[in-house]
C-alpha positions in Angstrom: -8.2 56.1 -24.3 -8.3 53.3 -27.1 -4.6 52.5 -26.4 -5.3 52.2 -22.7 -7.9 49.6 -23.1 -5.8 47.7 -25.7 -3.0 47.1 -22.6 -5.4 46.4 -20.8 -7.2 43.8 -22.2 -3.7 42.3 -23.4 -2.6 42.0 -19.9 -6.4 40.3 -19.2 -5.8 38.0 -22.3 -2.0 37.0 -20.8 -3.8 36.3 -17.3 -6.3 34.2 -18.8 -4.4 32.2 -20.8 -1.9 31.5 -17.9 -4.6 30.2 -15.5 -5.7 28.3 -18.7 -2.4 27.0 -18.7 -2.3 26.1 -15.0 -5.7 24.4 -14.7 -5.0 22.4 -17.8 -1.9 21.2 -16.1 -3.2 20.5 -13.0 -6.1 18.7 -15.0 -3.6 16.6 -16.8 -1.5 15.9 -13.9 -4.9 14.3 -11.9 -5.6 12.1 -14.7 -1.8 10.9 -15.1 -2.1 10.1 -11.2 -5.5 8.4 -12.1 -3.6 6.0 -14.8 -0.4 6.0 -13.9 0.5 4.2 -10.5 2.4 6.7 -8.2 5.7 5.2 -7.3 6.2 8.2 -4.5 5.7 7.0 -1.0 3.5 9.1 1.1 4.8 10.3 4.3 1.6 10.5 6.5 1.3 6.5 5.4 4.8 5.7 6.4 4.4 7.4 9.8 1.2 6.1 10.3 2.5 2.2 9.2 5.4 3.0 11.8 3.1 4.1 14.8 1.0 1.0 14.4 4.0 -1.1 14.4 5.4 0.4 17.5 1.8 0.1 19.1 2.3 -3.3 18.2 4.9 -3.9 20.0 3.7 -2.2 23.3 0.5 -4.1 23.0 2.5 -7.6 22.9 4.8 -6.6 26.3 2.3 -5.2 28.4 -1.4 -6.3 29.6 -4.1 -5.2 31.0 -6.2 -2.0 29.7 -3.1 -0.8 27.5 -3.2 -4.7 25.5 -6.8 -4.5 25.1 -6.8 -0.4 23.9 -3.7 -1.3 21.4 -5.6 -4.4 20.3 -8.4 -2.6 19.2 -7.3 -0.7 16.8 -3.9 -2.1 15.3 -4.5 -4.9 13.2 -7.8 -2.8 10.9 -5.2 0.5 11.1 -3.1 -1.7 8.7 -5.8 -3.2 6.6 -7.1 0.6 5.9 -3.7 1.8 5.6 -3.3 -1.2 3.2 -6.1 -0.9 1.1 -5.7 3.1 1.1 -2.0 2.2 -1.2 -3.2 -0.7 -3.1 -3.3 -0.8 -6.6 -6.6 -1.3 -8.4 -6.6 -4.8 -10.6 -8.9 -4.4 -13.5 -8.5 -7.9 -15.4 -8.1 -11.6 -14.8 -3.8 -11.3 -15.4 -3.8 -8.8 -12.7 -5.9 -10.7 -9.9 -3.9 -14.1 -11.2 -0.7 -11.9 -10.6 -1.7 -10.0 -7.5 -2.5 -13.7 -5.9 0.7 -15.2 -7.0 3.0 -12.1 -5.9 0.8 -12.4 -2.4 1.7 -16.4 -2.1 5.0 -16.4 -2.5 5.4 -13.6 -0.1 3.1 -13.7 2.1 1.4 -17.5 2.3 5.0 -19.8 1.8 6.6 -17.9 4.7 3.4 -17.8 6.5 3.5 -22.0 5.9 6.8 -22.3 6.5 6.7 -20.5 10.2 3.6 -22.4 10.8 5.5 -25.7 10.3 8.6 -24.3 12.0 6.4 -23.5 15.3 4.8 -27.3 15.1 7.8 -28.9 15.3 9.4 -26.7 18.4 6.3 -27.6 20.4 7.1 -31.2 19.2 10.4 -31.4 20.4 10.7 -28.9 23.7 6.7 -29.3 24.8 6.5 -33.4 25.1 3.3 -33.9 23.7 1.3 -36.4 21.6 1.7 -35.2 17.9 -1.8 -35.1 17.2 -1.8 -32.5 20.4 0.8 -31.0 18.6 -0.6 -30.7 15.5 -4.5 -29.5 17.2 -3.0 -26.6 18.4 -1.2 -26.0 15.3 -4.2 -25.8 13.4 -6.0 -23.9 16.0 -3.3 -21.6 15.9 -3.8 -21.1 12.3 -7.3 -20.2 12.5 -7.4 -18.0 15.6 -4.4 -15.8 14.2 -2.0 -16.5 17.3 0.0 -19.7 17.6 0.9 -18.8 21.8 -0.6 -22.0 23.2 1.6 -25.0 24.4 0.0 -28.5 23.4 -0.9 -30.2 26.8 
């Protein structure tokens, strides 16, 4: 009986220690995800990112109850997908360098399109340039540059 209890409790003891060994490494594989920024895209994200985009795209060609449903939803769908992937900035280097990267990205091509649009109204829209230039700004803070200086 003794030597039946000894395999026994081996076989326990070799169980143990394996899930031992398993939740240590999914313990240590949580806390590398938690320090380590993931550079795996996530597929649900991607899918989600292209939906929007395509809704997007609908909304802009078609009117009505369809524009206004698509409208809705599109624009904070990106902001939560946005925020749900961006990294967290823990010091002054890494704001300073999270602005920068954002400027010359996002803000000079922003500027430069901005600019671009003001001077096609100037030249196929005849138009005084401080009508021009109204609309421009405007356009710039209601998010949509579609209007045609009068």
């Amino acid at each position: 009986m003794n030597g039946v209890s000894y395999k026994i409790q081996t076989i326990s003891s070799q169980s143990d220690h394996i899930s031992q060994n398993r939740i240590n490494n999914f313990l240590n594989s949580i806390s590398q995800s938690m320090t380590k920024p993931s550079t795996k895209r996530i597929a649900w994200i991607d899918m989600a990112k292209a939906i929007a985009i395509l809704l997007m795209v609908v909304g802009h060609e078609v009117g009505g109850s369809i524009y206004t449903w698509i409208f809705s939803f599109h624009m904070p769908l990106f902001f939560i997908l946005s925020g749900y992937t961006a990294r967290r900035v823990d010091t002054w280097y890494g704001l300073c360098k999270t602005i920068s990267k954002l400027i010359k990205r996002i803000w000079i091509l922003a500027a430069i399109m901005i600019i671009l649009l003001a001077i096609e109204n100037y030249l196929f829209y005849p138009a005084r340039i401080t009508n021009v230039i109204k609309v421009t700004v405007m356009g710039i803070f209601w998010g949509s540059n579609g209007a045609v200086p009068a």
